[in-house]
Structure formats: C-alpha cells, structure tokens
VONU-777170 format. One record per residue (C-alpha): residue in one letter; x, y, z. Coordinates in Angstrom, 3 decimals. Layout:
VONU-777170
res:x:y:z
A:X:Y:Z
...
end
This chain:
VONU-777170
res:x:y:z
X:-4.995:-16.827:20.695
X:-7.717:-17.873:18.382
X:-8.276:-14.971:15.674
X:-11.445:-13.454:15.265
X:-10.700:-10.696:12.625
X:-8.835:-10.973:8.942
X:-8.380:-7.767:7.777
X:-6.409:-7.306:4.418
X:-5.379:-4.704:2.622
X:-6.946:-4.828:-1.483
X:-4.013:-3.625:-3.938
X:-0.936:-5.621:-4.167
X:-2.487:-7.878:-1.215
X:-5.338:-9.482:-2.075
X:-5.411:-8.644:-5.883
X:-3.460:-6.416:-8.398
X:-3.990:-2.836:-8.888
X:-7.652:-3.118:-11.066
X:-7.863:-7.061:-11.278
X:-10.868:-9.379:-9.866
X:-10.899:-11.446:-6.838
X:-10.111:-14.796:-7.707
X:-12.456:-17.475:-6.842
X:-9.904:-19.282:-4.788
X:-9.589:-16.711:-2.512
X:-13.281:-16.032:-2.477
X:-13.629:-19.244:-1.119
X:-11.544:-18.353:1.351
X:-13.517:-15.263:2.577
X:-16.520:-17.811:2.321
X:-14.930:-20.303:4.410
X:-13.795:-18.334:7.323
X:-17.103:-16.594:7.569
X:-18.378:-19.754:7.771
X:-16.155:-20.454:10.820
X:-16.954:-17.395:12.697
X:-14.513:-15.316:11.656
X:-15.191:-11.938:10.352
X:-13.758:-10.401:7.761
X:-12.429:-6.793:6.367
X:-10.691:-4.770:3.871
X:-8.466:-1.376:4.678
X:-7.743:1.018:2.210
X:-6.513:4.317:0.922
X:-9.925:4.535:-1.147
X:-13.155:6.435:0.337
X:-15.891:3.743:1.780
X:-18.214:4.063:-1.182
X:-15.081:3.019:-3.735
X:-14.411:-0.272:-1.517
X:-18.161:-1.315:-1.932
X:-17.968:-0.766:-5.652
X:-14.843:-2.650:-5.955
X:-16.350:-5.711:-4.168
X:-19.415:-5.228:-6.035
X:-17.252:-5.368:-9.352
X:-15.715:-8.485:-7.890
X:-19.358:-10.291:-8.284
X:-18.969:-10.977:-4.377
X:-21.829:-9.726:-2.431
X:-20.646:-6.537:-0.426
X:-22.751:-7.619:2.684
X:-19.315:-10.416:3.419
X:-17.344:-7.740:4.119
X:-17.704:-7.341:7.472
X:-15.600:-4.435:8.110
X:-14.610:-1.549:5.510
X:-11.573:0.747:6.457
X:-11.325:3.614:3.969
X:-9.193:6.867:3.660
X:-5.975:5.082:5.003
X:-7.964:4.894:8.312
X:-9.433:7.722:8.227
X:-12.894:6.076:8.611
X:-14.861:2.840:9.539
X:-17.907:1.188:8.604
X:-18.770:-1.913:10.160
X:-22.165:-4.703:9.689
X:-23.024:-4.238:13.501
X:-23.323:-0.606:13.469
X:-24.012:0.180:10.112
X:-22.732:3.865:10.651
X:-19.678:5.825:8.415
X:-17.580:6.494:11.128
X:-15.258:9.908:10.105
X:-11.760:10.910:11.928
X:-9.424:13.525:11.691
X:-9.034:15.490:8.255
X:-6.207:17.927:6.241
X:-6.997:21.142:7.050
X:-6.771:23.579:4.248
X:-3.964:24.849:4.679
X:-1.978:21.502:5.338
X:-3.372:20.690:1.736
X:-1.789:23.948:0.126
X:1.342:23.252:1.577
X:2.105:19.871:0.326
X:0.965:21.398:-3.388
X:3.578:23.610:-2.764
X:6.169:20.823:-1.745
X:5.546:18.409:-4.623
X:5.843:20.776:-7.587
X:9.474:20.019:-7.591
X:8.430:16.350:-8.545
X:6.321:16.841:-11.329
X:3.385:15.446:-8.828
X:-0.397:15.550:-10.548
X:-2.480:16.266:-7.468
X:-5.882:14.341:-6.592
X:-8.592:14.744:-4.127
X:-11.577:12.537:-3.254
X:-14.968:14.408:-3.691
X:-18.468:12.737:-3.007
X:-19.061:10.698:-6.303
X:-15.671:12.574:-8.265
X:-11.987:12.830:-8.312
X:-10.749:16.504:-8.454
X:-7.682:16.824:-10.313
X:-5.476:19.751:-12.268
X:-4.349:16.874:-14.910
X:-6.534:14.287:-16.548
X:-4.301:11.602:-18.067
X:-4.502:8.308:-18.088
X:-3.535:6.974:-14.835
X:-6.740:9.115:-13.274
X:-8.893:7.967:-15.605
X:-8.534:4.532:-15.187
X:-8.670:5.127:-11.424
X:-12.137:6.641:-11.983
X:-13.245:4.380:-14.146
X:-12.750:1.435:-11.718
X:-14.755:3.292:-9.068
X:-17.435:4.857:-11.578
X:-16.700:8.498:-10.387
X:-16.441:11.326:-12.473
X:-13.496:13.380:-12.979
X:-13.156:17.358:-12.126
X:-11.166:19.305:-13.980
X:-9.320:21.808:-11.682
X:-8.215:24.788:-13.700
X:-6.848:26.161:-10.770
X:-5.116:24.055:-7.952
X:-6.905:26.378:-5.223
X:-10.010:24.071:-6.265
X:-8.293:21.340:-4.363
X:-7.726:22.979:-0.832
X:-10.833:25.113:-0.953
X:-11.731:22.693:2.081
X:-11.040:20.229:4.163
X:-10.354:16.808:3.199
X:-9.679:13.149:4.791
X:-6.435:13.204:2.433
X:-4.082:14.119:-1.060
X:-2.611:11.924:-3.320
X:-0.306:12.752:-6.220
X:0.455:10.751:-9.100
X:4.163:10.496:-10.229
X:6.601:8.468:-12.091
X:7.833:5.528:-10.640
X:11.584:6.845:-11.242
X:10.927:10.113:-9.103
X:9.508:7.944:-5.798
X:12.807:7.134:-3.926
X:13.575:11.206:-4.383
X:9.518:12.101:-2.691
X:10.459:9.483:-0.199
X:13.969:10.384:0.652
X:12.620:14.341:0.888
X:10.005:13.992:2.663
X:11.778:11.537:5.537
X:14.324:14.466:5.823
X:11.232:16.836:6.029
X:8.979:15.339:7.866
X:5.648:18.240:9.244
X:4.092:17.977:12.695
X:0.542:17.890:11.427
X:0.555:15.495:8.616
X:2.521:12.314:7.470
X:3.236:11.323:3.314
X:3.935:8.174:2.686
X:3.684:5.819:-0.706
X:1.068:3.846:-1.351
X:1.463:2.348:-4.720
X:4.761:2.707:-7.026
X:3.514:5.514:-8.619
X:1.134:6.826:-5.536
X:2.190:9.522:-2.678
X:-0.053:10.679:-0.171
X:-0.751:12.890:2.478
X:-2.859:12.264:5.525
X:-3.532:13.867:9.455
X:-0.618:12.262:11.234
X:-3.319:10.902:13.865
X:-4.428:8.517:11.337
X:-3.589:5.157:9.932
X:-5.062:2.024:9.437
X:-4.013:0.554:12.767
X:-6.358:3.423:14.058
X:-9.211:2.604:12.483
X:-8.744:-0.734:13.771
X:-8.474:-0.293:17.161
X:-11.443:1.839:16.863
X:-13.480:-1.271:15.350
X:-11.679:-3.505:17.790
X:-12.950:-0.849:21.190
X:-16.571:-0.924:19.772
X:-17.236:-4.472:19.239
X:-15.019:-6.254:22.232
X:-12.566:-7.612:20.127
X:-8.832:-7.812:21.106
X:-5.815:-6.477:18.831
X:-4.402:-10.114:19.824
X:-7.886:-12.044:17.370
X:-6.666:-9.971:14.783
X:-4.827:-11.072:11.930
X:-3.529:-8.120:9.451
X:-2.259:-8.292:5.769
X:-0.732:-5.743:3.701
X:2.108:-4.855:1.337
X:3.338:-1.278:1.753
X:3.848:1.412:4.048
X:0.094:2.360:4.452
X:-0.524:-0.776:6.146
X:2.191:-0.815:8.721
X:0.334:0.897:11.611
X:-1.891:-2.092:10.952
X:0.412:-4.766:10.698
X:2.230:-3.341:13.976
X:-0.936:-3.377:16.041
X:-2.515:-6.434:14.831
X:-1.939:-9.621:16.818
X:-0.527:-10.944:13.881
X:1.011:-8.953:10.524
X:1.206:-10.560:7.327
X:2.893:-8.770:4.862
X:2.912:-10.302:1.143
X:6.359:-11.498:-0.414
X:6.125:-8.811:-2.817
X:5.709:-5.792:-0.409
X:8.315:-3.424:0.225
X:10.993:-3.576:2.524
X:9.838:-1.591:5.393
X:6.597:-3.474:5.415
X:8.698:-6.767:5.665
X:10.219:-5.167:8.351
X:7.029:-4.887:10.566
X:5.475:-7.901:9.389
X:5.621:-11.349:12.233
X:5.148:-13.055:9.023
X:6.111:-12.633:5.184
X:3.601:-15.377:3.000
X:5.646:-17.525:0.764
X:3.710:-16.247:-2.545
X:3.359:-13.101:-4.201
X:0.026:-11.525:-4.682
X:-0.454:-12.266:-8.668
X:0.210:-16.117:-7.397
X:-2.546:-15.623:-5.068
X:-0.302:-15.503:-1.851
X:-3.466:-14.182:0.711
X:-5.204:-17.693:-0.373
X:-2.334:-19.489:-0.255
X:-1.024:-18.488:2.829
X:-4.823:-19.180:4.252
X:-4.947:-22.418:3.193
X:-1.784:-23.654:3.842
X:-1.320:-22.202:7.472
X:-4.235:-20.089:8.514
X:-6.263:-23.181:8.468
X:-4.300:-25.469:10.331
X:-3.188:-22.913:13.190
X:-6.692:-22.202:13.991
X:-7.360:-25.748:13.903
X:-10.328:-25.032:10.991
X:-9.920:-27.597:8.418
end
C-alpha cells in the first residue's frame, strides 16, 4: 500500500542529540512533500520545543506536517491547527517515581510552559535548555515538581546506572504509569495510556488516513508503540535492541551516517515508485 505519512522520530533518528538537519535529508523532506506525502516528527519534547528545533534547523516549521510531542501525549497537525492534549501524571504518580529513583542518583525534570523545573542544574540540563531557549527553575524543594499535574518526568542519570533503572523497573512495573529510556542517559515516566503509536492513530482517525500509509522511524523504546502500529517500522541500525525487535525493517546506516536519508533514497523511493 502506497504510504501517505513519514513520521520519524528526531534524536538518534533523524539527527544526533543537539546537531542540525543535514541538507541531504532536508531534501528528502522536500522531495516527498513534493510527492504528496506528508510528513512528521514524534517526540519526548513538548510541541513548542519541536518547532524551535526545526526552526534552529533553518527549515521552515510550516513542512512539518504533523508534530507529536510529550511521547504522545499530544498532537498538532497543519489541517487542524489545534494542540491536541491526552492523558497526564497525576500528582501523586509524580511523587512516587521521585521516591523510586533516589536509589539511582536520578536528577528529576519537568516540562513547564517556557522552563524546565529541576532540583539540580548541571550541565546536561543546561544544554537541554539551551537548545530549546527555555529557562531553567531551580527547585529547592522536589515538592515543586509534583505540585501538579503533568504530561510526564524525566530523570537524568549516568549511563552506567541505566541497565539497573531498566532491570528495576521491568520487575516493578505500576498500573498507572509506564518508565521507559529514552536516551542513554534519559528515563522517563508517562500515563501508561500513552505512546507515540497513540498519538498516531489519533492523527490517522481525524484525517482518514490508514495505519497501513504510514511509514514509522525510530531508535529506542519510546518509539516502539509507533513502530508496532505503523504500516511499516523503521528502526535505525544504531537503535537498541528491543526497538530492532519491533522494527519490519532495520536501515543499513546509522544515524551520524545519515541512515533516515539514506534509507529514503535508496529504497523509499523506488518502492513507492517516486523517482
């Protein structure tokens, strides 16, 4: 079946953690546009981050045709041009996984409007704000961070500690809410209704487009909902093994070699007969 969504996950997928676009891949984006076919990112990052990201990428925003933020927990797309929100942490889901990563040395994170709340500013956070031009909160307290509701967590720890938060927390799994890593040094927490493949059958009910037009592209466990319900999932040499796993396809490049364009070019093209 013809596709008429590529949706791709940003970090590790279509560019390393804090790097530009490349123009070979914006070309890409440019070319399948040109064909028809939309295009979208999904992401563990609020709405308003993704725009600024793409903005910092001189590419013009307005080619993203779809923006999946907060690990699915919402949806913006061109033909509605309306933030769609889903389900959230409740407060005291958020004070309990505070209280389950202090064993792990975790420096907890929330997404604000405009700032980052944290209780530790080093320098993993502030290049994380810095990329997205938000301001960083200083959290004396860590009851500043489940005061309220929020779409999600995240803690920062050391690469070295991750298989132990991800061999805990598979033995300890919570009805409510799921944790799962998202970058090497990245854990988060999120309502176990949502996911990226959520979000995307969301955009996929409201605009008459079937799971089967969609291709999907990711690299770790955040994106396997999506790769799963996709039509087709793409997951990048370099992602992790359960992603592999999920993936109908693994590309035959890493990310840093450009493996999204590559793959595009090289098959993408010629399977939707677009060259």
């Amino acid at each position: 079946m013809k596709k008429k969504l590529v949706i791709c996950d940003i970090d590790s997928t279509l560019v390393m953690k804090h790097k530009p676009l490349s123009d070979r891949a914006k070309q890409v984006i440019d070319y399948i546009r040109s064909k028809g076919i939309l295009f979208g990112i999904a992401s563990g990052r609020p709405i308003e981050d993704l725009r600024k990201i793409v903005d910092g990428w001189n590419f013009d925003s307005n080619k993203v045709d779809v923006y999946i933020g907060m690990n699915g927990g919402s949806l913006w797309d061109r033909f509605h041009q309306e933030e769609y929100e889903y389900f959230v942490m409740k407060r005291e889901w958020l004070k309990e996984t505070l209280d389950a990563m202090k064993p792990f040395n975790a420096n907890p994170i929330i997404y604000e409007p405009g700032i980052v709340v944290t209780t530790r500013v080093d320098d993993m956070v502030r290049l994380s704000a810095e990329s997205t031009k938000r301001d960083i909160c200083f959290a004396e307290n860590e009851s500043r961070l489940w005061e309220k509701e929020n779409g999600k967590i995240m803690f920062r720890i050391s690469e070295e500690m991750m298989p132990k938060v991800e061999e805990y927390f598979a033995k300890h799994t919570n009805p409510n809410y799921n944790g799962f890593k998202t970058q090497p040094t990245l854990f988060e927490f999120c309502d176990k209704r949502i996911n990226k493949g959520y979000a995307l059958e969301k955009f996929c009910e409201m605009n008459d487009v079937s799971l089967e037009e969609v291709i999907a592209f990711g690299d770790t466990s955040n994106d396997n909902e999506m790769l799963k319900v996709a039509g087709t999932g793409v997951c990048m040499l370099n992602g992790s093994d359960d992603t592999k796993a999920c993936a109908d396809i693994i590309t035959e490049k890493t990310c840093i070699e450009d493996g999204w364009a590559d793959y595009m070019e090289n098959h993408f093209y010629k399977e939707e007969g677009i060259e």
